[in-house]
ZAMARGU-4260 file (C-alpha; in steps of 0.2 Angstrom, whole numbers, plus 5000, padded with zeros to 4 digits):
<rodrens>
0) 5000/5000/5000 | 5006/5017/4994 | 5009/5027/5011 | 5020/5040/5004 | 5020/5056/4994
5) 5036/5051/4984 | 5030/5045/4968 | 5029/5026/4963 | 5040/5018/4950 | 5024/5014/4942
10) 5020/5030/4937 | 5036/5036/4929 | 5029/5031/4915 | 5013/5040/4914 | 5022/5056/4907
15) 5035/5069/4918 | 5034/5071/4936 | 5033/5088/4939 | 5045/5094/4956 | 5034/5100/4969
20) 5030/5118/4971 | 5041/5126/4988 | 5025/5136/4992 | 5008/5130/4997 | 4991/5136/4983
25) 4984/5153/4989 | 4969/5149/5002 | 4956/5158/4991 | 4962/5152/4974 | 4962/5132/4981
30) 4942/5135/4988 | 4937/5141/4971 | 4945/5127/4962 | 4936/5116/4977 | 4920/5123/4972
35) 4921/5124/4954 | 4927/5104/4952 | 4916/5095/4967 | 4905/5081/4960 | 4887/5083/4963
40) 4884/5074/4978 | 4892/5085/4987 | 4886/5102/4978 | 4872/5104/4990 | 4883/5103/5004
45) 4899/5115/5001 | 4889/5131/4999 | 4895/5135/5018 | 4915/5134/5011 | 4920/5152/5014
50) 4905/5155/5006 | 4900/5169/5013 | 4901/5185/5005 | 4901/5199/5021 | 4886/5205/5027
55) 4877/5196/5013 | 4877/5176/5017 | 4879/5175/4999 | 4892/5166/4988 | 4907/5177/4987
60) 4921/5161/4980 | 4912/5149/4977 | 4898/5158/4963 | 4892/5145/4949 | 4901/5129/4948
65) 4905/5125/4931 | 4904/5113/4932 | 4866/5013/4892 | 4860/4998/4901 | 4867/4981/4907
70) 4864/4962/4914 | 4850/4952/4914 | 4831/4955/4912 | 4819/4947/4925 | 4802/4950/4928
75) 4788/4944/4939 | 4772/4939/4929 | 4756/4934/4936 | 4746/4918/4932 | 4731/4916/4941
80) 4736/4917/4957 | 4754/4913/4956 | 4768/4923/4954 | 4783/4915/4943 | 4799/4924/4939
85) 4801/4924/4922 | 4819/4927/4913 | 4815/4938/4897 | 4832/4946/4892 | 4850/4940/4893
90) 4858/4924/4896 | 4844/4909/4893 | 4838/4899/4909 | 4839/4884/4897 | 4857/4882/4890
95) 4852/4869/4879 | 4835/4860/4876 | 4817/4869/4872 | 4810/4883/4878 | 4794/4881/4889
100) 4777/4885/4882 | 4774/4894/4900 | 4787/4905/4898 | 4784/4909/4881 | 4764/4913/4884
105) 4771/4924/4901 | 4782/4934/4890 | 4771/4939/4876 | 4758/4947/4888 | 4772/4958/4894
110) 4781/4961/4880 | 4784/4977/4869 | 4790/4979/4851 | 4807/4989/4850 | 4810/5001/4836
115) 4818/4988/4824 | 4805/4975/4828 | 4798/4977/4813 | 4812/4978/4802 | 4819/4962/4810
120) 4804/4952/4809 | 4803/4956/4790 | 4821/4950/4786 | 4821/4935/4798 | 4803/4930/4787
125) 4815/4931/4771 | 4832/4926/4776 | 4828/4914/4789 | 4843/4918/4801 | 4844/4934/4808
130) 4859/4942/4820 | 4851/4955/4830 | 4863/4966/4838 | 4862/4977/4855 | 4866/4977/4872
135) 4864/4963/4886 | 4850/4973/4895 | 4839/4981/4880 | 4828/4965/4880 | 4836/4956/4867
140) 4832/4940/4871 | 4815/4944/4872 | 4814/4950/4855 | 4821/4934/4848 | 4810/4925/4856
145) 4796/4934/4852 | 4799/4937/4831 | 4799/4920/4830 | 4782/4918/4839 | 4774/4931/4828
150) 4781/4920/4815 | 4768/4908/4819 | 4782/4895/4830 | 4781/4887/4847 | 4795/4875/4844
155) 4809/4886/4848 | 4825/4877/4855 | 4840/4885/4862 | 4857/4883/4856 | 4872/4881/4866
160) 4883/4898/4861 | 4899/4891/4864 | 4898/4880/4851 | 4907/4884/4831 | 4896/4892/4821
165) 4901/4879/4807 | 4892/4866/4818 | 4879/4874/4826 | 4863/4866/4821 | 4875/4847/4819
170) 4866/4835/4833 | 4854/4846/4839 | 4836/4839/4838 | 4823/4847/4826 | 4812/4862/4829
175) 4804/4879/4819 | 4814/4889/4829 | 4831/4894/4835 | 4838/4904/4847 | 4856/4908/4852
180) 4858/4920/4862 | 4875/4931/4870 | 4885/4923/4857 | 4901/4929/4856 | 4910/4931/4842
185) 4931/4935/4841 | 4942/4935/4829 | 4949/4916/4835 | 4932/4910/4834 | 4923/4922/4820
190) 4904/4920/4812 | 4909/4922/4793 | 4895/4925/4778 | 4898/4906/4772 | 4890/4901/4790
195) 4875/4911/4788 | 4873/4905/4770 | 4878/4885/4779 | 4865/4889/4791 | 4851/4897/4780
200) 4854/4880/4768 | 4852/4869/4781 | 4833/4881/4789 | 4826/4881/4773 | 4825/4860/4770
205) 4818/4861/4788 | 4809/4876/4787 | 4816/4882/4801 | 4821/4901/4809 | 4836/4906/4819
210) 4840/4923/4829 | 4856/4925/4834 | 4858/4940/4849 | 4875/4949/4851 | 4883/4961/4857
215) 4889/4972/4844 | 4907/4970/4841 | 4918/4973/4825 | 4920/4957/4819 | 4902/4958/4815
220) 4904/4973/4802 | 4906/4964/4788 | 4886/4954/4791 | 4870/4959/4789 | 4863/4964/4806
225) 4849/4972/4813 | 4853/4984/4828 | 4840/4980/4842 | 4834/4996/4854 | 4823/4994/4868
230) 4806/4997/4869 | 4800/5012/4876 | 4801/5011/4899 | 4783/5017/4900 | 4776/5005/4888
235) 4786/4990/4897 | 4781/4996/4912 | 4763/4997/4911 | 4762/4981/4903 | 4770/4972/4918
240) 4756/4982/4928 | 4743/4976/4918 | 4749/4957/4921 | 4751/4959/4940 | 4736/4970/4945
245) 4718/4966/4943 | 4711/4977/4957 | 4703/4989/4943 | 4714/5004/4946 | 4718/5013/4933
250) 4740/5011/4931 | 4742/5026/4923 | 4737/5033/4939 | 4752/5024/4946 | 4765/5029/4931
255) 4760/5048/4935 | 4769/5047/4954 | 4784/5057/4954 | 4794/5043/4960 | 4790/5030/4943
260) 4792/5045/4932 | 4810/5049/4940 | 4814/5029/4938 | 4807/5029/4920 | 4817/5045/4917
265) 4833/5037/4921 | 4829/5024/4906 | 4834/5008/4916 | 4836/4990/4909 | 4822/4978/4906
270) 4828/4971/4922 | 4825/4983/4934 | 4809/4987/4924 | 4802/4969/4927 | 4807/4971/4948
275) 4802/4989/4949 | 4783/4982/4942 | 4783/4970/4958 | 4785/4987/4969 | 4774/4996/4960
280) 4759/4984/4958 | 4759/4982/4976 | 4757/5002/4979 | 4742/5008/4987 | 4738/5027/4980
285) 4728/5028/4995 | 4738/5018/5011 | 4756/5020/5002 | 4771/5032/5002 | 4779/5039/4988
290) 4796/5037/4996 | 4793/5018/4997 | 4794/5016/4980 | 4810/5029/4976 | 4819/5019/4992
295) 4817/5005/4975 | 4829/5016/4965 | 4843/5012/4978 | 4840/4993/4979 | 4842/4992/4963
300) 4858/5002/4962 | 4867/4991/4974 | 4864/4976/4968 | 4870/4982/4948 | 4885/4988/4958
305) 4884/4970/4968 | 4883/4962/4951 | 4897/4970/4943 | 4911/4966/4953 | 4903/4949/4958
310) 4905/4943/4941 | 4923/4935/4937 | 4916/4937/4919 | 4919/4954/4917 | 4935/4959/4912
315) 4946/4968/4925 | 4949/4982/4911 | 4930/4986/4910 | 4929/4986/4932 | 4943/4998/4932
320) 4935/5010/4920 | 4918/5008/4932 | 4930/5015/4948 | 4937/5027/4938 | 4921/5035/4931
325) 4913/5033/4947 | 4927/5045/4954 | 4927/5057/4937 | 4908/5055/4935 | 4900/5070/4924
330) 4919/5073/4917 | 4928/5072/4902 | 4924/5053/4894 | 4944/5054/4890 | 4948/5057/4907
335) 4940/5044/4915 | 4948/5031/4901 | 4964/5039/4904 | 4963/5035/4922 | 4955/5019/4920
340) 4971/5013/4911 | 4982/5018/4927 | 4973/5009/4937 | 4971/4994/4928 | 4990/4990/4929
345) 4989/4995/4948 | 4974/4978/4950 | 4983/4967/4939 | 4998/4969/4949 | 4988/4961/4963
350) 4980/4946/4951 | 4997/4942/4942 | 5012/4950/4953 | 5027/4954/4941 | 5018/4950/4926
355) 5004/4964/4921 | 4997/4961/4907 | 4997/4977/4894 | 4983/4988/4890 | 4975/4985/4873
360) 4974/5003/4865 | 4961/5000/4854 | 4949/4991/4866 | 4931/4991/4871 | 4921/5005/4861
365) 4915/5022/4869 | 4895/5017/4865 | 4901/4998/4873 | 4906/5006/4890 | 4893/5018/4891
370) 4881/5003/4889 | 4889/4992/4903 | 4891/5008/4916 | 4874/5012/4912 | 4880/5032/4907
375) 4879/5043/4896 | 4889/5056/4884 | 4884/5074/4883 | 4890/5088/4874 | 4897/5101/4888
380) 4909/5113/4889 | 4924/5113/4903 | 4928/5127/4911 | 4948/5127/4910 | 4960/5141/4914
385) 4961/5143/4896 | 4941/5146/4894 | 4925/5135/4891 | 4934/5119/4881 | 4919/5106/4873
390) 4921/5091/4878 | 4912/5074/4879 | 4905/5071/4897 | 4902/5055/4903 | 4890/5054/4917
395) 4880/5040/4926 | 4862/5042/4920 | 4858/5037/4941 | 4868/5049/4950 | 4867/5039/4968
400) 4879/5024/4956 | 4896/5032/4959 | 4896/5034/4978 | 4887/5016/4978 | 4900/5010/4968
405) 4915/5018/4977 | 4907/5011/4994 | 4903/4995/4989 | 4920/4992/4980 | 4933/4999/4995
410) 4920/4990/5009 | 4918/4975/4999 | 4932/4970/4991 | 4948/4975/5003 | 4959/4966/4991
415) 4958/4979/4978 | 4962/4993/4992 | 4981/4994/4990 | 4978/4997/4970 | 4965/5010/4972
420) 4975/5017/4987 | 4992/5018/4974 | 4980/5026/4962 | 4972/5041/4972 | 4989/5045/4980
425) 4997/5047/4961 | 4984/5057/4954 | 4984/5068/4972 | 4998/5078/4963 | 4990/5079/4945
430) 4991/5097/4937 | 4974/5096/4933 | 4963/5103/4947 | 4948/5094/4942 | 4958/5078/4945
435) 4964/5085/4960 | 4948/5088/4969 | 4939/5072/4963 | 4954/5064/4973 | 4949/5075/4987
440) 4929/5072/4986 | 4933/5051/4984 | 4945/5053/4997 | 4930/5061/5008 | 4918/5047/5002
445) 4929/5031/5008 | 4935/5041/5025 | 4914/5042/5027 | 4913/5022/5026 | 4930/5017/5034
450) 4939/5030/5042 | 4953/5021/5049 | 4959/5013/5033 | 4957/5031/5025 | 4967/5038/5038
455) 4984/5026/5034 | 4983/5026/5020 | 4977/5041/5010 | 4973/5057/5024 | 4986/5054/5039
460) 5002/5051/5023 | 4995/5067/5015 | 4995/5081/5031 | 5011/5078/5035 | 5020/5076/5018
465) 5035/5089/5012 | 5024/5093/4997 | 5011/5105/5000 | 4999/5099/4987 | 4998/5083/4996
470) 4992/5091/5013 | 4981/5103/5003 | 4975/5086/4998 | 4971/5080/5015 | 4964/5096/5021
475) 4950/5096/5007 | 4947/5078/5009 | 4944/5080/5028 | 4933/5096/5027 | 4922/5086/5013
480) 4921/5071/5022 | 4915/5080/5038 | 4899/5087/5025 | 4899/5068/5022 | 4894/5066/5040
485) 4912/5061/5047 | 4910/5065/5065 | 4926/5062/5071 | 4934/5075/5058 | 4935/5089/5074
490) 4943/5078/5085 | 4956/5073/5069 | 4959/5093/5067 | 4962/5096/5085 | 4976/5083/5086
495) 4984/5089/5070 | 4981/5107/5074 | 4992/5103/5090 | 5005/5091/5080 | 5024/5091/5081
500) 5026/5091/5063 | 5023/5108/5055 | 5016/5103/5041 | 5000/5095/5050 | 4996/5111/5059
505) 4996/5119/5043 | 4984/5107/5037 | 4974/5109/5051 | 4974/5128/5051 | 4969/5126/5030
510) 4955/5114/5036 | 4947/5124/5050 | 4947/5140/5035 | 4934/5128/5024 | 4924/5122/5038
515) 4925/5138/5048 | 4907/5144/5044 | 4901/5127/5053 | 4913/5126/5067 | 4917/5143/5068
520) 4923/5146/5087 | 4934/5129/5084 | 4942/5137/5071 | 4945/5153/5080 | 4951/5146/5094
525) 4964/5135/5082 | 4969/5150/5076 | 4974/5160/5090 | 4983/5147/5099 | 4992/5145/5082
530) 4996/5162/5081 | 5004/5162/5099 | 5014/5146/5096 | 5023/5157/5081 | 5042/5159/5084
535) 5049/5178/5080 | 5055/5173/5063 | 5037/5166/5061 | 5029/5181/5066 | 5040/5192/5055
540) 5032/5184/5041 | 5015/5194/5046 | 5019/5209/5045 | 5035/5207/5030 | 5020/5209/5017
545) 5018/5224/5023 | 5034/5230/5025 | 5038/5244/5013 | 5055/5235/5007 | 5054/5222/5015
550) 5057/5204/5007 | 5045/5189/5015 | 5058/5175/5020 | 5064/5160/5009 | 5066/5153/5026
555) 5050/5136/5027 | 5044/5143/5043 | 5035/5157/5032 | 5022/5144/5028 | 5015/5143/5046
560) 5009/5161/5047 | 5004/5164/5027 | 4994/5149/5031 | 4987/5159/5048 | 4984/5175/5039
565) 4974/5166/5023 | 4965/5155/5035 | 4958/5170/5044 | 4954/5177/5027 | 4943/5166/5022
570) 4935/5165/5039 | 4932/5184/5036 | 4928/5182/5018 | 4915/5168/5023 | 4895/5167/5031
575) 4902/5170/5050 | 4913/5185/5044 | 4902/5195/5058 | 4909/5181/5070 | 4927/5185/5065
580) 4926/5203/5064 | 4923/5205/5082 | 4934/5192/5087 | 4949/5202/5076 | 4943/5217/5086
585) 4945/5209/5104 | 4964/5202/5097 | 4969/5217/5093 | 4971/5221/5113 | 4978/5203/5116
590) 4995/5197/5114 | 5007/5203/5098 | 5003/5189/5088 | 4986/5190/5086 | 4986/5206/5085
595) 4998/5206/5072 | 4988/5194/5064 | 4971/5202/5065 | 4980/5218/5055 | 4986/5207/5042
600) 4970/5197/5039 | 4960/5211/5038 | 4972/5221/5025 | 4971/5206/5015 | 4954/5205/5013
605) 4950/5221/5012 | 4959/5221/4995 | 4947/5209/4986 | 4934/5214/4977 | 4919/5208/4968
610) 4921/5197/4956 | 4912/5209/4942 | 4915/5220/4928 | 4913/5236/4945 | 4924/5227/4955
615) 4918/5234/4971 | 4929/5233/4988 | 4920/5219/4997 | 4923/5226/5016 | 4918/5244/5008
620) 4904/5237/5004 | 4899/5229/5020 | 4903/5245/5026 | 4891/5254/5018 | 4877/5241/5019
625) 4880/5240/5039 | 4867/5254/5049 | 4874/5269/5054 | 4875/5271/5076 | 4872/5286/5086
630) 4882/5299/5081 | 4901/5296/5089 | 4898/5277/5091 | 4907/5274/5075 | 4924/5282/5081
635) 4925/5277/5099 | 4925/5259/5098 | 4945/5253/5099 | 4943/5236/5106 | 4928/5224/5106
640) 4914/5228/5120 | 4905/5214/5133 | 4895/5203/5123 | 4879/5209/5134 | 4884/5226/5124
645) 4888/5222/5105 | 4898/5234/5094 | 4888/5239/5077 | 4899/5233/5063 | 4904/5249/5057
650) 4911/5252/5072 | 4921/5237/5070 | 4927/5241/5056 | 4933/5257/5058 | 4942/5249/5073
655) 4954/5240/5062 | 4955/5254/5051 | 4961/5267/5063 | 4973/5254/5072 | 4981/5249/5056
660) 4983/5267/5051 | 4992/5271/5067 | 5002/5255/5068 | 5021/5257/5061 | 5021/5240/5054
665) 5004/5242/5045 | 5003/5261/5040 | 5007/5261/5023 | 5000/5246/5021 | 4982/5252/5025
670) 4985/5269/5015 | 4991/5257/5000 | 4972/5250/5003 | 4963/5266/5004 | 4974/5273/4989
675) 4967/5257/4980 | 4948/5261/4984 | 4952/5278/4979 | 4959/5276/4962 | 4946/5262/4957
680) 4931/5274/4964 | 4935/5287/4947 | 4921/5279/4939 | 4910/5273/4952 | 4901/5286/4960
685) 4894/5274/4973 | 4909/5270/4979 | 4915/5287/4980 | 4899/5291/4993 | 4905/5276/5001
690) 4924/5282/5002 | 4917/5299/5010 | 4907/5291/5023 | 4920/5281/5029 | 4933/5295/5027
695) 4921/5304/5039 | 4923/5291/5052 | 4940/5289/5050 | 4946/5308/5053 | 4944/5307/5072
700) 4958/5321/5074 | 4964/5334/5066 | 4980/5321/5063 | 4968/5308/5055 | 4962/5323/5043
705) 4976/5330/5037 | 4984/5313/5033 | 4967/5307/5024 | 4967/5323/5017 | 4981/5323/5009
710) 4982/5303/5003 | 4966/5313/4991 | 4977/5326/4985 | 4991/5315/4981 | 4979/5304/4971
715) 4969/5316/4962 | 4989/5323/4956 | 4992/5306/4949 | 4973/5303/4942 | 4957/5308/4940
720) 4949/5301/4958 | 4933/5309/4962 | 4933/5306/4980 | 4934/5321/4990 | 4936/5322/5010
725) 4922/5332/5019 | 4926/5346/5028 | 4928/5342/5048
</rodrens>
């Protein structure tokens, strides 16, 4: 099991390894790539991730994120009073021998014509052998089974697929009617033009039919097929009703329920068709709940995931693409296969240690994968540092498979654990955000189901490795799989927070900025006892940024208080930024360090903006949005009040405001700020009323005035600010 954040020899060959960056992403910058790459399961939960714009509640990083069927067919069908499972689709009950009358009677009261029905009937009535072509779950079987029944026949026999094509009707006892079903046909054994002719011969002196049912393949191009498409899941659906209700109640009433038109929507197999039929025609519109028949949905998920990897007939080629789309589901279709590819050499180390088998490049069609995941491809643009790019999104057309799949296969199958773990920590450190945080969010998934295995070998490796992107890795992970419902992720961040090794507590501090608007006096608290654990050099970082001259260190204890001053940022930036304003007020009458570090975080935010065309100062804003106290209120408050006596949050900010201007380490820095706002307010006149107000505030003496006063002149000599300073 891959433990380490050095990189494996097996990836050395999946392209260059970048060195690791010496300095950790920028706070804001790694939520917004967070936000933008989440899957959807987690969408509804992240909006609280610094998402906060202040004194809005609204999203201020976060903003818009920019972000067919398989196995076999059975279906309960009602006879008198007995209820009999009947297979209609996929591999035949009978390998050899005939088909029973029973089965064939129960099938053709549920049965519904396909598309091609028609089309297939009429070459099969001239040509007498016909290969119908489509996927295992479409109902293929059924339709063989059924032209040759409307061809008059109840004779039908099956015949055994694994037999030569060249000696396929050789032995077998007469009938009108043939079937063989899931053949498979390869380029070792292939079914050539001179057997269908062979075989047509042989039908017409017995006047007999055959239906061959296939997947298609490309072996098959060169014979006359007939693509089969399933029938419409309405029409399937009310059939099966019709068969198992006779209580007189209408089943279109039944097919209008949300939950059945959600189900048809998704277009599932014949097979979950047939089993969703039992559910439904046991449904009471009167004594029943609509959530009883959408808990169906999730059944039926787990046991197609069950079915997968339970089958030792599926190729592990085609399970490792499952995982991988499960992680990269609603991305790029070549993503996913990319992906795939790496960790299908990571499992067949496990099945045949030292001796991998090699990865066929031409292998199993786009439409063939689709088919077997049960997805679909849609036309989407990516959003990409370059701009919108199209690409060709695959996505599951259920959306609860890929956390059922990811569940089922790291609980399930612990064998495959050490590939999958190999796997996640190699793409951890991809230069492709999107890739990145799918890491993070199946990371979050498997720590929700196992949390210790998680934590050795994928989250407790990350927070303490040299390379940043690693524990930037294990921060996101932890903070997702606490919205996951991870309830031991506090306890986690308190042990990290107090940690020997520095890198842990900086993970600890970048995981209690994302979950800060839900455990916001944890994260706090973290910080101020971060702060106060800061060395001198450490704590010369804080103020070096604002330093006119002065050069931040190359020194690695840097890291530990730039990741203090963006954490408290973000919490600033986020939904509690009222919280941390007051408690940036109260430090700045504690000890040096958090002051130190109040000053800092609240010069940094005050130099973002909105993120439009205005570009607006977001703390300006708040400002101006705030209400206005009794007259004096504003200027007097210097440090934070009792809580029985709350400062309005103007106040507040003026507090900082005026303490920064008068501290020698953060003067310029604050007039840099103000000389910002100034210049960007030349076209925005609401700004400028903004500017004046807070100028006002701000000009307590006759000090505060003439240095405000003449920050305006200097800027109007150097460009055309409109702001003007009222008269005191």
């Amino acid at each position: 099991m891959t433990t380490t954040a050095e990189p494996e020899a097996a990836d050395q060959e999946d392209g260059l390894q970048e060195a690791p960056p010496e300095d950790p992403q920028n706070a804001v910058e790694a939520v917004q790539e967070l936000l933008e790459h989440v899957p959807d399961s987690f969408a509804g939960r992240t909006y609280l991730f610094a998402g906060g714009t202040p004194g809005f509640g609204g999203d201020l990083i976060g903003g818009d994120r920019h972000t067919v069927s398989g196995g076999q067919v059975h279906g309960d069908v009602v006879t008198g009073h007995k209820t009999t499972i009947y297979q209609v689709g996929g591999a035949a009950l009978h390998a050899s021998g005939l088909v029973p009358t029973d089965e064939l009677i129960a099938l053709a009261e549920v049965f519904r014509p396909g598309p091609a029905f028609d089309q297939a009937l009429v070459y099969l009535r001239e040509q007498r052998v016909l290969v119908l072509t489509g996927r295992a779950d479409t109902g293929r079987r059924a339709a063989a089974l059924m032209l040759l029944r409307e061809l008059g026949i109840d004779r039908i026999r099956n015949l055994d697929p694994d037999v030569s094509p060249t000696a396929l009707l050789n032995g077998v006892e007469r009938a009108e009617g043939y079937v063989l079903t899931d053949y498979t046909a390869s380029r070792t054994r292939p079914l050539l033009r001179s057997d269908l002719h062979r075989l047509r011969e042989a039908l017409a002196k017995q006047d007999g039919y055959l239906v061959i049912t296939t997947t298609p393949s490309p072996t098959l191009r060169e014979l006359p097929t007939v693509g089969w498409s399933p029938p419409d899941p309405g029409l399937v659906l009310g059939a099966h009703l019709r068969a198992l209700r006779d209580d007189g109640v209408p089943f279109e009433q039944l097919l209008a329920l949300d939950p059945v038109e959600g189900f048809l929507a998704k277009y599932p197999p014949i097979r979950e068709i047939a089993e969703f039929a039992v559910r439904l025609a046991a449904y009471s519109p009167l004594t029943g709940r609509p959530s009883d028949l959408a808990d169906f949905g999730r059944g039926a998920v787990q046991e197609k995931v069950g079915r997968w990897f339970g089958d030792d007939g599926l190729p592990l080629h085609d399970k490792a693409f499952l995982i991988s789309l499960a992680v990269f589901d609603h991305a790029p279709y070549t993503l996913a296969a990319e992906c795939a590819d790496k960790l299908f050499r990571r499992l067949e180390t496990i099945r045949t240690p030292g001796r991998p088998d090699g990865i066929p490049p031409f292998g199993s069609s786009v439409e063939d994968r689709m088919a077997l995941a049960r997805a679909e491809l849609t036309e989407e643009s990516e959003q990409t540092p370059w701009g919108p790019v199209p690409q060709r999104m695959a996505s599951f057309l259920d959306p609860r498979t890929s956390p059922t799949l990811l569940r089922e296969v790291w609980t399930s199958h612990p064998s495959a654990r050490p590939a999958i773990t190999g796997w996640l920590n190699a793409l951890a450190t991809d230069s492709r955000a999107l890739v990145r945080t799918r890491v993070a969010s199946t990371t979050a998934l498997l720590a929700s189901v196992d949390l210790s295995a998680a934590m050795s070998g994928l989250l407790g490796p990350w927070s303490g490795a040299k390379d940043f992107r690693l524990c930037l890795q294990a921060a996101n992970s932890l903070a997702l799989a606490y919205h996951a419902g991870t309830a031991a992720v506090p306890r986690i961040l308190r042990g990290w927070a107090g940690d020997d090794n520095a890198r842990r507590r900086w993970t600890a501090i970048r995981c209690y900025a994302l979950l800060g608007p839900l455990l916001p006096t944890q994260a706090l608290e973290a910080f101020a006892l971060a702060a106060e654990r800061l060395t001198a050099g450490e704590l010369d970082q804080l103020t070096a940024g604002f330093r006119p001259g002065a050069r931040p260190s190359e020194q690695p204890d840097r890291h530990q208080a730039l990741g203090l001053l963006e954490a408290a940022e973000l919490m600033l930036l986020s939904a509690e930024a009222e919280l941390t304003l007051r408690t940036l007020v109260r430090w700045l009458s504690g000890p040096a360090a958090l002051r130190q570090l109040a000053l800092a975080a609240f010069l940094t935010a005050a130099q973002r903006t909105e993120d439009t065309a205005v570009g607006r100062p977001l703390l300006l804003d708040w400002y101006a949005r705030s209400p206005r106290p009794e007259p004096g209120g504003v200027r007097s408050v210097t440090v934070l009040p009792a809580p029985e006596e709350p400062a309005p949050v103007r106040a507040l900010l003026v507090a900082l405001w005026r303490t920064a201007l008068e501290d020698p380490h953060y003067r310029d820095a604050a007039l840099g700020v103000l000389r910002g706002w100034l210049v960007g307010a030349a076209d925005q006149p609401g700004t400028t009323a903004r500017l004046t107000e807070l100028f006002d505030d701000l000009a307590v003496t006759e000090r505060d005035r003439r240095r405000l006063d003449h920050l305006v002149r200097t800027v109007r000599a150097d460009g055309p600010a409109t702001a003007a300073l009222p008269d005191n």
